[in-house]
N, CA, C and O atoms as a Tripos MOL2 file, in Angstrom:
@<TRIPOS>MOLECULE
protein
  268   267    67     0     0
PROTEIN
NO_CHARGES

@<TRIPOS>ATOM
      1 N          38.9770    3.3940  160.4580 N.3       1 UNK1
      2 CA         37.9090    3.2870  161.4300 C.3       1 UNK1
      3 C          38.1680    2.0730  162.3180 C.2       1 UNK1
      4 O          38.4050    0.9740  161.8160 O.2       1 UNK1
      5 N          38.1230    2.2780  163.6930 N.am      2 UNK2
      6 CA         38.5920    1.2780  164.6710 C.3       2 UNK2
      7 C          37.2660    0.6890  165.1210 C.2       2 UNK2
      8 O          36.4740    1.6310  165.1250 O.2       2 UNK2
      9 N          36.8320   -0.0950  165.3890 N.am      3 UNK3
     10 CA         36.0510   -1.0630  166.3290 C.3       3 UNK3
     11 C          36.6050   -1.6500  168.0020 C.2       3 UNK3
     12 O          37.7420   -1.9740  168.3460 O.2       3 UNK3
     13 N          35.6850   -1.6340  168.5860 N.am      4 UNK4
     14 CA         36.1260   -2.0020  170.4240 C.3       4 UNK4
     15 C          34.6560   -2.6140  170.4110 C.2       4 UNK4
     16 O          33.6030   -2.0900  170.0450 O.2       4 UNK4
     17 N          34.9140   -3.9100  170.9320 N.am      5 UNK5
     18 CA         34.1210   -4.5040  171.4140 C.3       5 UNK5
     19 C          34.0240   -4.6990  172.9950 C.2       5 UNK5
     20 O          35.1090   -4.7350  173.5760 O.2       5 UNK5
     21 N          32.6070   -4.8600  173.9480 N.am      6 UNK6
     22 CA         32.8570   -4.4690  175.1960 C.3       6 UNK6
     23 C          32.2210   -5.9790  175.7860 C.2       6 UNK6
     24 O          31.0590   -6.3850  175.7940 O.2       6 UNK6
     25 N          33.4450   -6.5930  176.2500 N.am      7 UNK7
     26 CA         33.5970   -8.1600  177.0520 C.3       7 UNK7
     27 C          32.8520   -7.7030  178.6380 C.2       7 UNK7
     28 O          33.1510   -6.7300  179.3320 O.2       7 UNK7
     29 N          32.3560   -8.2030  178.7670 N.am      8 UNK8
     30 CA         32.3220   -8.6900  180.6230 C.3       8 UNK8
     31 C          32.4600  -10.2480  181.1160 C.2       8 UNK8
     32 O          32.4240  -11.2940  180.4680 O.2       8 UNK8
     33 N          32.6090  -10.0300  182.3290 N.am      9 UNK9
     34 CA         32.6260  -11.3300  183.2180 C.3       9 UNK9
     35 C          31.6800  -11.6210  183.4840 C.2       9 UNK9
     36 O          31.0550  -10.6870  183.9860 O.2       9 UNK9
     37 N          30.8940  -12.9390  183.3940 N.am     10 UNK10
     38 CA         30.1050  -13.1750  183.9240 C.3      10 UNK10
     39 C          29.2910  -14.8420  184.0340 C.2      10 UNK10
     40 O          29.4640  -15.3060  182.9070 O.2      10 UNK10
     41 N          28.8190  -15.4770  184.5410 N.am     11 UNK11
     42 CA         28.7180  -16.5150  184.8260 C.3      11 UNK11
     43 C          27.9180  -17.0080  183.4440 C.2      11 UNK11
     44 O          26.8400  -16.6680  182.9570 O.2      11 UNK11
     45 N          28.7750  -17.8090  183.1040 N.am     12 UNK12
     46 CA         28.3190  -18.6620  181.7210 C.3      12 UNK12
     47 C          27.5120  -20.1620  181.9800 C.2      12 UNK12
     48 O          26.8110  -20.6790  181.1100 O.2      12 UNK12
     49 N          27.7270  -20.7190  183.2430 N.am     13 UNK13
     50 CA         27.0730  -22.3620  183.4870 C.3      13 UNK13
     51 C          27.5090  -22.4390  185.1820 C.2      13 UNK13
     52 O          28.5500  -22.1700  185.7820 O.2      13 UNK13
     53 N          26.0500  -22.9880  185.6490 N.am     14 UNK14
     54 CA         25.8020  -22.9470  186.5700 C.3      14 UNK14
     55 C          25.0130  -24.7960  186.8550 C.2      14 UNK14
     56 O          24.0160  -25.2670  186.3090 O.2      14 UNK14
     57 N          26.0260  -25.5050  187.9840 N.am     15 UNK15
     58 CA         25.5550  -26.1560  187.7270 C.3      15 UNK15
     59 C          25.4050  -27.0840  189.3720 C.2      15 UNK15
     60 O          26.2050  -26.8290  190.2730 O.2      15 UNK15
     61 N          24.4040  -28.0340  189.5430 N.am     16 UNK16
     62 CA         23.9750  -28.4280  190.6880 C.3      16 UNK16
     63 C          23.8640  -29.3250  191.1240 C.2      16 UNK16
     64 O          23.1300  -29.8160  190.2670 O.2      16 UNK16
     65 N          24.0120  -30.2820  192.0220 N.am     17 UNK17
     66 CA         23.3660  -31.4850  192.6740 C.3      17 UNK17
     67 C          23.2870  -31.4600  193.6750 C.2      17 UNK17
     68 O          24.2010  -31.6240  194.4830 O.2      17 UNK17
     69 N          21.5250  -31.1230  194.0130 N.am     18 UNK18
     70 CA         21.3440  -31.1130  195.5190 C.3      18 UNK18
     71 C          21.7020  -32.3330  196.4060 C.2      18 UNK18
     72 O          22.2730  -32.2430  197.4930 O.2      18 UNK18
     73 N          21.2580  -33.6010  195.7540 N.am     19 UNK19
     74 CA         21.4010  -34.7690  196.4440 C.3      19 UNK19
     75 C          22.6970  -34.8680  197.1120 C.2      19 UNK19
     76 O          22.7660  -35.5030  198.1640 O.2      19 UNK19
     77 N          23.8170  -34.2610  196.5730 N.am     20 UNK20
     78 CA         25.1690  -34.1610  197.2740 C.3      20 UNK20
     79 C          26.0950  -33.1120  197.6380 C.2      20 UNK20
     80 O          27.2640  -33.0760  198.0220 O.2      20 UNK20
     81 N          24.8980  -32.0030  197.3100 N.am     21 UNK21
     82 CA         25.4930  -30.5620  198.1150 C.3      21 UNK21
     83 C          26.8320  -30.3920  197.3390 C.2      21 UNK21
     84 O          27.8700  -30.0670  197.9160 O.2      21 UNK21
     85 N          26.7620  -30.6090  196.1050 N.am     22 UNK22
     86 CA         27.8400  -30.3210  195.0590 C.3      22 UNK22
     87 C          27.3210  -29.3100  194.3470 C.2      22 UNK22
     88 O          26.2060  -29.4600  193.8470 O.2      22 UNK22
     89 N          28.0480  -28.0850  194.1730 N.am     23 UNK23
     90 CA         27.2120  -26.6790  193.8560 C.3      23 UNK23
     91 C          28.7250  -26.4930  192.5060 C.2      23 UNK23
     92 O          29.8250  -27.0390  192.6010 O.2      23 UNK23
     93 N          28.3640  -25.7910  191.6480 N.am     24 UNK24
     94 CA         29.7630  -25.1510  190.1050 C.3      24 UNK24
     95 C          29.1130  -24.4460  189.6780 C.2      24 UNK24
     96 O          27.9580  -24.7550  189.3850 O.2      24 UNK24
     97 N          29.6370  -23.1530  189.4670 N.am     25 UNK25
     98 CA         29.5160  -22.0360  189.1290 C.3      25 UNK25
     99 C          31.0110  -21.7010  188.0670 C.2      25 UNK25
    100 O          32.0490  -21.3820  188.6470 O.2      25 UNK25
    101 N          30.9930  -21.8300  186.1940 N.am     26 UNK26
    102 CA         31.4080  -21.5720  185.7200 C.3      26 UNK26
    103 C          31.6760  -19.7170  185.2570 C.2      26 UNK26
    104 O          30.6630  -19.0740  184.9810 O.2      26 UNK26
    105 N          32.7020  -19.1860  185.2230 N.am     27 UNK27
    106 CA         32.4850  -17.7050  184.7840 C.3      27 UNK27
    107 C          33.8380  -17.7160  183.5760 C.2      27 UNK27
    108 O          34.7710  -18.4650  183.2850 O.2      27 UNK27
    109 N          33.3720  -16.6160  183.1910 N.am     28 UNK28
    110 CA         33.8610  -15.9930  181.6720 C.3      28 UNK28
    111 C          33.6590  -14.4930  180.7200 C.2      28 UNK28
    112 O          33.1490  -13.5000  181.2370 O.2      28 UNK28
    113 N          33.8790  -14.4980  180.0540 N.am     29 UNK29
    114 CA         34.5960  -13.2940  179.4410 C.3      29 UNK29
    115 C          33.4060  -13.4400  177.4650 C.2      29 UNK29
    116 O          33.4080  -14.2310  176.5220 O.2      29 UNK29
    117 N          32.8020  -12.4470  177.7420 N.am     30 UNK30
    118 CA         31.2640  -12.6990  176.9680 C.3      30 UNK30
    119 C          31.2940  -11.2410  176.4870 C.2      30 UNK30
    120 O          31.3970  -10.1650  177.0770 O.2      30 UNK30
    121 N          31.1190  -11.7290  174.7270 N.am     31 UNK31
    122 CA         30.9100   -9.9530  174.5040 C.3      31 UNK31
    123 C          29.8110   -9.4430  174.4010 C.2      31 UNK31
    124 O          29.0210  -10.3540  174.1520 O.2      31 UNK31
    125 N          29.1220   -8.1640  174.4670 N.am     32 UNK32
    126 CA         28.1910   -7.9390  174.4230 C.3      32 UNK32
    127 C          27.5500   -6.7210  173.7960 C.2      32 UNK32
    128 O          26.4100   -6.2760  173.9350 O.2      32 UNK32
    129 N          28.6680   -6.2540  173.0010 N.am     33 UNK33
    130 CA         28.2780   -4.9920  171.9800 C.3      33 UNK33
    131 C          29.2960   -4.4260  171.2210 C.2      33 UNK33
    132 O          30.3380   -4.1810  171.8280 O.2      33 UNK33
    133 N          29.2330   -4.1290  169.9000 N.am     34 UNK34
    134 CA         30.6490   -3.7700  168.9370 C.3      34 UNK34
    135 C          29.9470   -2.2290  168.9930 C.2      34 UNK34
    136 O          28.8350   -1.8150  168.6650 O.2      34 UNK34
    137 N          31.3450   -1.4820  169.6670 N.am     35 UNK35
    138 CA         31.1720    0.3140  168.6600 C.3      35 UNK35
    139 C          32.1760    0.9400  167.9230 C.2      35 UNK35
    140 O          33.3820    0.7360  168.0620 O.2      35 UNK35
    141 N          31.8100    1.4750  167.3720 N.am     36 UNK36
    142 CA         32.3600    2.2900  165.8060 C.3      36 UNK36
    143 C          32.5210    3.3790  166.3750 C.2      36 UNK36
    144 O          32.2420    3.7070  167.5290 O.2      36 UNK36
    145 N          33.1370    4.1440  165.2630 N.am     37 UNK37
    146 CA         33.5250    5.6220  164.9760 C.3      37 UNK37
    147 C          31.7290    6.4670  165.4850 C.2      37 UNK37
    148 O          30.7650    5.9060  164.9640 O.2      37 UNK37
    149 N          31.4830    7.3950  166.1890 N.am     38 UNK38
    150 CA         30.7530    8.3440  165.8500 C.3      38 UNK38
    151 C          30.7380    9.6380  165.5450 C.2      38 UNK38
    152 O          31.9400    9.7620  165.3100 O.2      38 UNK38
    153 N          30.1550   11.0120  165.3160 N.am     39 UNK39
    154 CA         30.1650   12.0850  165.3870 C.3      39 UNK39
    155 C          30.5370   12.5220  166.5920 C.2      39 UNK39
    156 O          29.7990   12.6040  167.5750 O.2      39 UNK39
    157 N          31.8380   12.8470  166.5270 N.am     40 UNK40
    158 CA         32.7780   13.7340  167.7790 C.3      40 UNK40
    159 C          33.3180   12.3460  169.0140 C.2      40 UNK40
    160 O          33.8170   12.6370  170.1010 O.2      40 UNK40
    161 N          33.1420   11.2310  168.6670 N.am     41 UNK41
    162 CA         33.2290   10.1850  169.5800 C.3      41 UNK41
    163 C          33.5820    9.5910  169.2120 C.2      41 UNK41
    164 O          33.2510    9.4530  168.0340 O.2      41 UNK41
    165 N          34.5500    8.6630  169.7400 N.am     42 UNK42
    166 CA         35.5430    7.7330  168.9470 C.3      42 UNK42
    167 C          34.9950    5.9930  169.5120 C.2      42 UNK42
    168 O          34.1850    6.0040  170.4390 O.2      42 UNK42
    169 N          35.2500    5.1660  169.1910 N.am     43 UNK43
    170 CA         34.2090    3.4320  169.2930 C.3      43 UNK43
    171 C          35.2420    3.2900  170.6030 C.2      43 UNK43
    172 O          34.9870    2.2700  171.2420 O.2      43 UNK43
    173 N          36.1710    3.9470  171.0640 N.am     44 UNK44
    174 CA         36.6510    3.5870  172.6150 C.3      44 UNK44
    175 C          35.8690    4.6450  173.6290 C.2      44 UNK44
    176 O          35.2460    4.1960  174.5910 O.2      44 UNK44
    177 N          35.9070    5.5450  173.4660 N.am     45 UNK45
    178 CA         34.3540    5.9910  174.1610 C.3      45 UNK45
    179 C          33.2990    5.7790  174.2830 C.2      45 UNK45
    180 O          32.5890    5.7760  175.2890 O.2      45 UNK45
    181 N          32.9660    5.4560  172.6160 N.am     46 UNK46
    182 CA         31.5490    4.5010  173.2460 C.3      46 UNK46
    183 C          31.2870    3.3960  174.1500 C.2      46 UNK46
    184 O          30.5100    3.3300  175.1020 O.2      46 UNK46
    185 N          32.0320    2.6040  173.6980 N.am     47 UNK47
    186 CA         32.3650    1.2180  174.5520 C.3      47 UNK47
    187 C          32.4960    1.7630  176.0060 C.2      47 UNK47
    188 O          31.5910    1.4960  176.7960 O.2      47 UNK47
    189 N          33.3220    2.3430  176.3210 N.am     48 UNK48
    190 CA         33.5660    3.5000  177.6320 C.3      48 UNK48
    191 C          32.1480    3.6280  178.3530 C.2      48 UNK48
    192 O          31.8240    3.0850  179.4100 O.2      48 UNK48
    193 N          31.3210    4.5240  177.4930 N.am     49 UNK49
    194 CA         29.5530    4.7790  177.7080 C.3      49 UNK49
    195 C          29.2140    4.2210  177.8490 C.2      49 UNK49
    196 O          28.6800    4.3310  178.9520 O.2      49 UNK49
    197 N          28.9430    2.9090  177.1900 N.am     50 UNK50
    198 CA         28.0610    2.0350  177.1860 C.3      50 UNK50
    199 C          28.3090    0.9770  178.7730 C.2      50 UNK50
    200 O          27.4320    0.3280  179.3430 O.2      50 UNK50
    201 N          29.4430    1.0760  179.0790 N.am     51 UNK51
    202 CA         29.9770    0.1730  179.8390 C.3      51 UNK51
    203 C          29.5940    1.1200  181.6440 C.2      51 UNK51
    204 O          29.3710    0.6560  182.7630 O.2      51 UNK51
    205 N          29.7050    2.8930  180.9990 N.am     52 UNK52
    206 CA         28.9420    3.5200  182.6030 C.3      52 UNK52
    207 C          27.5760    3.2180  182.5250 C.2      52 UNK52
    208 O          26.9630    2.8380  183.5220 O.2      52 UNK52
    209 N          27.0150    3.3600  181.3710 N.am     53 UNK53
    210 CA         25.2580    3.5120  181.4290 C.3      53 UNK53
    211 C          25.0200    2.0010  181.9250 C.2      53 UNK53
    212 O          23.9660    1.7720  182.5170 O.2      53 UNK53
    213 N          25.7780    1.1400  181.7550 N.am     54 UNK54
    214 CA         25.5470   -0.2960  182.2370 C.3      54 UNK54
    215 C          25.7840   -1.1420  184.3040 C.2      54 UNK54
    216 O          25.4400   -2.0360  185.0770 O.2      54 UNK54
    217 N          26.6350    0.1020  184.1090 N.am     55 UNK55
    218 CA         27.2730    0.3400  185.5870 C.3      55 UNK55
    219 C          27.9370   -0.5440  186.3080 C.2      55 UNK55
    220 O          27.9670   -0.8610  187.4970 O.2      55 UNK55
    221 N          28.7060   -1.0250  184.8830 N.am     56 UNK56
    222 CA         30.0510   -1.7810  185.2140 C.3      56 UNK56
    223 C          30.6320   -1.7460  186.1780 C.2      56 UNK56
    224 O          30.2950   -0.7080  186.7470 O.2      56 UNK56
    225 N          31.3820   -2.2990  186.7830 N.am     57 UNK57
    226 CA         32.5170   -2.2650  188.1390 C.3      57 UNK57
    227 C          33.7670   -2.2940  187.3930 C.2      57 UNK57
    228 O          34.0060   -3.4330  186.9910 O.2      57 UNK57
    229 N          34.7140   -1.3660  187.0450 N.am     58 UNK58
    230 CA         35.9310   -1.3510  186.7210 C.3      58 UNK58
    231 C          36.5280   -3.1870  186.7870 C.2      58 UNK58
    232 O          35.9710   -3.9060  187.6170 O.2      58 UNK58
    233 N          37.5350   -3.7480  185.9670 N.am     59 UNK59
    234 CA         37.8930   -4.7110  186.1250 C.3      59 UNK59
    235 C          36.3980   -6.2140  186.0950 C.2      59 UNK59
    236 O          36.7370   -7.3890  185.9470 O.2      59 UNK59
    237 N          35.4860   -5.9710  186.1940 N.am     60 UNK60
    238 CA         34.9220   -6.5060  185.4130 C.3      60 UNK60
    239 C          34.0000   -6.7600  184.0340 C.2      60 UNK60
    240 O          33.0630   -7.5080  183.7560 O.2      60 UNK60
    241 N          34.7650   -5.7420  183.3250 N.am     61 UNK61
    242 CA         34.3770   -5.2410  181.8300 C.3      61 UNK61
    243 C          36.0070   -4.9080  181.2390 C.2      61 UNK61
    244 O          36.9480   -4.6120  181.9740 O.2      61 UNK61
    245 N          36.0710   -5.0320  179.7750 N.am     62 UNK62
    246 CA         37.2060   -4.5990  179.0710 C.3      62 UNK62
    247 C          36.4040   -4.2780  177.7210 C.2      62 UNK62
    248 O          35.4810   -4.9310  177.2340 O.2      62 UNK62
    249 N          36.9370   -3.2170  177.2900 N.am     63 UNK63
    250 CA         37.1050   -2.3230  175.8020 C.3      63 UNK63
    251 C          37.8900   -2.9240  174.9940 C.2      63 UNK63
    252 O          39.0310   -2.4710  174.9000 O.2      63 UNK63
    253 N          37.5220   -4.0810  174.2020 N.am     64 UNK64
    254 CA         38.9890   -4.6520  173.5020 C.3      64 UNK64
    255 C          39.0230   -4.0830  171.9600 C.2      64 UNK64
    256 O          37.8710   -4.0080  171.5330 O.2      64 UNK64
    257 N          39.8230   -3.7380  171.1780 N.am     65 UNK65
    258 CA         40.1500   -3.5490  169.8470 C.3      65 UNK65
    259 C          40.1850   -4.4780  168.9600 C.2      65 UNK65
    260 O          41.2040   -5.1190  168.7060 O.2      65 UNK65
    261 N          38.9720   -4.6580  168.3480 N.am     66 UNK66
    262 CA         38.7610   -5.3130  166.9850 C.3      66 UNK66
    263 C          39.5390   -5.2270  166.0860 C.2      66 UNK66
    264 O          40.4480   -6.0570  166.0850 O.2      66 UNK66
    265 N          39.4980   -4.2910  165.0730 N.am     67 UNK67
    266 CA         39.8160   -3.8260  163.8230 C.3      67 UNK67
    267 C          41.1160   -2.6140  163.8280 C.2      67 UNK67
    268 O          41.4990   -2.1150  162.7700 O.2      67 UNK67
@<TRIPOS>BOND
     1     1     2 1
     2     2     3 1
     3     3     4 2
     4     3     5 am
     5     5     6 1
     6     6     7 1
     7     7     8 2
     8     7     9 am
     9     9    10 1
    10    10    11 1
    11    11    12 2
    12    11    13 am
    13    13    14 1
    14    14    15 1
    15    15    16 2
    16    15    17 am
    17    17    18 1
    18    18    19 1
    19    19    20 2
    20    19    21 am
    21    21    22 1
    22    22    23 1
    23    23    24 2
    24    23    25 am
    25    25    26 1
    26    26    27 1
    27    27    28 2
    28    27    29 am
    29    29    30 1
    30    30    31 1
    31    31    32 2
    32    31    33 am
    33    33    34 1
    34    34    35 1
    35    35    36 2
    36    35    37 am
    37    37    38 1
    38    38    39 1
    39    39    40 2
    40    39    41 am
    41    41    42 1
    42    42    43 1
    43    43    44 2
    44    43    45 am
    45    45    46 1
    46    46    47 1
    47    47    48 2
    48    47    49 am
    49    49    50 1
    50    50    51 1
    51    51    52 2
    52    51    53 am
    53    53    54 1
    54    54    55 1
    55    55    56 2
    56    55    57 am
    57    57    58 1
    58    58    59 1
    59    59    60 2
    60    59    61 am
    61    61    62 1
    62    62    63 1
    63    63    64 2
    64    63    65 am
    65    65    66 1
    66    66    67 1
    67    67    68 2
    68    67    69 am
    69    69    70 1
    70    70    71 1
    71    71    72 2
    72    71    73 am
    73    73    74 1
    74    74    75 1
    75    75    76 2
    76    75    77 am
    77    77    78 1
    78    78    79 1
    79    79    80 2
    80    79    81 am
    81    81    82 1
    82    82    83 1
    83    83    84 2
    84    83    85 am
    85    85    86 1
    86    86    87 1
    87    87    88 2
    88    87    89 am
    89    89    90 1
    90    90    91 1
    91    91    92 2
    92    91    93 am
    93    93    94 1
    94    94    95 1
    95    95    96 2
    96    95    97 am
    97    97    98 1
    98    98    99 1
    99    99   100 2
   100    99   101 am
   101   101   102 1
   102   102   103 1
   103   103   104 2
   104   103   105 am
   105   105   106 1
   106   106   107 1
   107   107   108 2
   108   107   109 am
   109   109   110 1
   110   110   111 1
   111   111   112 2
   112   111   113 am
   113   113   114 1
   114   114   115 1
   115   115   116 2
   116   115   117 am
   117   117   118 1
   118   118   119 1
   119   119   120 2
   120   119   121 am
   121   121   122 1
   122   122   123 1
   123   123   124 2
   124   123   125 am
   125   125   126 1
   126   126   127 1
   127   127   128 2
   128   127   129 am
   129   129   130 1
   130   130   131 1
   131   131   132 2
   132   131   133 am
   133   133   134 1
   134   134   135 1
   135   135   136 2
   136   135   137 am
   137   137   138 1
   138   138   139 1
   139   139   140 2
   140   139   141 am
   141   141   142 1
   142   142   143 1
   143   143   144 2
   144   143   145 am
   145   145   146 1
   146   146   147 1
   147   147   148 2
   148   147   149 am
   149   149   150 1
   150   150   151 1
   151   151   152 2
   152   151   153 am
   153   153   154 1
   154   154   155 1
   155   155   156 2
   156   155   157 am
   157   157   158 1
   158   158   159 1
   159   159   160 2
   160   159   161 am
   161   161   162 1
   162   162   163 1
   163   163   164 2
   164   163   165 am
   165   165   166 1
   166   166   167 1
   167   167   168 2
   168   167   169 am
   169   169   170 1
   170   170   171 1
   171   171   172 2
   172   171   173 am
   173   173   174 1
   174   174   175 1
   175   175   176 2
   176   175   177 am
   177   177   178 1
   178   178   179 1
   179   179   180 2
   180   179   181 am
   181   181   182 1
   182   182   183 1
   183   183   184 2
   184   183   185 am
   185   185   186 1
   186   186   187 1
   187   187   188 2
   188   187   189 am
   189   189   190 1
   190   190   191 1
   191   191   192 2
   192   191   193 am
   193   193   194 1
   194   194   195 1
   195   195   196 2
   196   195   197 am
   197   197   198 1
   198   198   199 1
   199   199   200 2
   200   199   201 am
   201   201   202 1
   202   202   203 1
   203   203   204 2
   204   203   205 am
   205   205   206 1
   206   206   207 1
   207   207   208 2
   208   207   209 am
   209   209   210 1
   210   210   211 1
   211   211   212 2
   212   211   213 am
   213   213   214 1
   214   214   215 1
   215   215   216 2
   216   215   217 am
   217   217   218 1
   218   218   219 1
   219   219   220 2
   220   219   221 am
   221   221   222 1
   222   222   223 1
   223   223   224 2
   224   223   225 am
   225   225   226 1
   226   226   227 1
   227   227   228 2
   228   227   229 am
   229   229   230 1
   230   230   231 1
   231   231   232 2
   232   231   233 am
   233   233   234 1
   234   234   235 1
   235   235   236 2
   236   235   237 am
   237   237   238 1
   238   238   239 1
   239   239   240 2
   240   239   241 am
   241   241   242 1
   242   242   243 1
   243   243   244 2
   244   243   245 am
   245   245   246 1
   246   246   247 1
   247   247   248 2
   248   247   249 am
   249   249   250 1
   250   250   251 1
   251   251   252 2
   252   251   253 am
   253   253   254 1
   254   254   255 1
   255   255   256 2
   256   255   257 am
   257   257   258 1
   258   258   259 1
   259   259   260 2
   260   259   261 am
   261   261   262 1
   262   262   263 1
   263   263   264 2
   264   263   265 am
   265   265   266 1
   266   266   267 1
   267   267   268 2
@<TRIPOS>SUBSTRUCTURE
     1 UNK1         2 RESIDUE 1 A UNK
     2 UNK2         6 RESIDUE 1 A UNK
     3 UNK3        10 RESIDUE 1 A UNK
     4 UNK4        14 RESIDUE 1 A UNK
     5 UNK5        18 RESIDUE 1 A UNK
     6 UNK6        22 RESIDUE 1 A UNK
     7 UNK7        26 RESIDUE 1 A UNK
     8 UNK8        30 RESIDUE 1 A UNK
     9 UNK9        34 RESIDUE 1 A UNK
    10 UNK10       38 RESIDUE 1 A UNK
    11 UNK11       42 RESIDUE 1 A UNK
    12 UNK12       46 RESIDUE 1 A UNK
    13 UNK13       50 RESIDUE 1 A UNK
    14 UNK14       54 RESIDUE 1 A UNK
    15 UNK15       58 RESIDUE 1 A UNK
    16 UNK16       62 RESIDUE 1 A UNK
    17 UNK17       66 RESIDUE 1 A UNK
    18 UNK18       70 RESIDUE 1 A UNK
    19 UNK19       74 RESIDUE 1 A UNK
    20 UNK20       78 RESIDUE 1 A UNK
    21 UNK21       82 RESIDUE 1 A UNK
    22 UNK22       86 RESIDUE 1 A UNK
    23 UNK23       90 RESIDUE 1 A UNK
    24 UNK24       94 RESIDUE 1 A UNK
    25 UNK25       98 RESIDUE 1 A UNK
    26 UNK26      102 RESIDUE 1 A UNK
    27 UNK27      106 RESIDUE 1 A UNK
    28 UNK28      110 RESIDUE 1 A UNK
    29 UNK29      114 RESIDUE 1 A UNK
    30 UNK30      118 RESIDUE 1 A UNK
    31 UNK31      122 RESIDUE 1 A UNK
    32 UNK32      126 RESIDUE 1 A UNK
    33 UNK33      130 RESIDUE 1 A UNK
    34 UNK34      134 RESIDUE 1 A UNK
    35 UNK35      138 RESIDUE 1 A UNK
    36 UNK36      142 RESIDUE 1 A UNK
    37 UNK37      146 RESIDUE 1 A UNK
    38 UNK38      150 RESIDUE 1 A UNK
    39 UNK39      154 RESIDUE 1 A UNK
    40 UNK40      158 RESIDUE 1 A UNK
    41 UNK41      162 RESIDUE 1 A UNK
    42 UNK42      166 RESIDUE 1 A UNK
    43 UNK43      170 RESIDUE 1 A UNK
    44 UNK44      174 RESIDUE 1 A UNK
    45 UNK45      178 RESIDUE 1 A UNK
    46 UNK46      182 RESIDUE 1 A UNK
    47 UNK47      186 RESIDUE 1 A UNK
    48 UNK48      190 RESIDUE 1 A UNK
    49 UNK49      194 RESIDUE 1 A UNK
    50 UNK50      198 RESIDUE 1 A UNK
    51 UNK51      202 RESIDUE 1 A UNK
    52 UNK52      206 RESIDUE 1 A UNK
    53 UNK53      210 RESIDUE 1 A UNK
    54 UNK54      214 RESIDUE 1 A UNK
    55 UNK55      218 RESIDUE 1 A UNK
    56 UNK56      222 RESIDUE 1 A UNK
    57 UNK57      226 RESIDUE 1 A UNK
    58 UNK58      230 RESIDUE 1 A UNK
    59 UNK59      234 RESIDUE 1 A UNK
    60 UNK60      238 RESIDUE 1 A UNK
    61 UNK61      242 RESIDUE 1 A UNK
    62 UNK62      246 RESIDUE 1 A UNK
    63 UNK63      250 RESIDUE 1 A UNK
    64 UNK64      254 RESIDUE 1 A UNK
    65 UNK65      258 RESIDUE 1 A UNK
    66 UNK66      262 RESIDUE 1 A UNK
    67 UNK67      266 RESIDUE 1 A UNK
């Protein structure tokens, strides 16, 4: 039984100083759901699903292999 966990990009720290118009915007690679084996569906499809029903933009999401 394989596991895929589904990473996105997305801004982890955000940070500011108005007084000097110094603006940082940190980004990164954040997981956000493990899938398994299901009935007739394999945990890289799910991850797959989960990642349209979410309405990912290609290249900013990855399906990575756990187990």
């Amino acid at each position: 039984m394989m596991t895929y966990i589904l990473y996105i990009w997305t801004a982890i720290a955000i940070a500011s100083n108005p007084n000097m118009g110094d603006h940082g915007l940190a980004m990164g690679w954040r997981p956000i759901g493990e899938y398994h084996d299901g009935p007739g569906k394999s945990s890289r499809d799910n991850c797959e699903d989960a990642a349209r029903q979410l309405e990912l933009r290609l290249g900013s999401y990855h399906c990575v292999r756990n187990k």
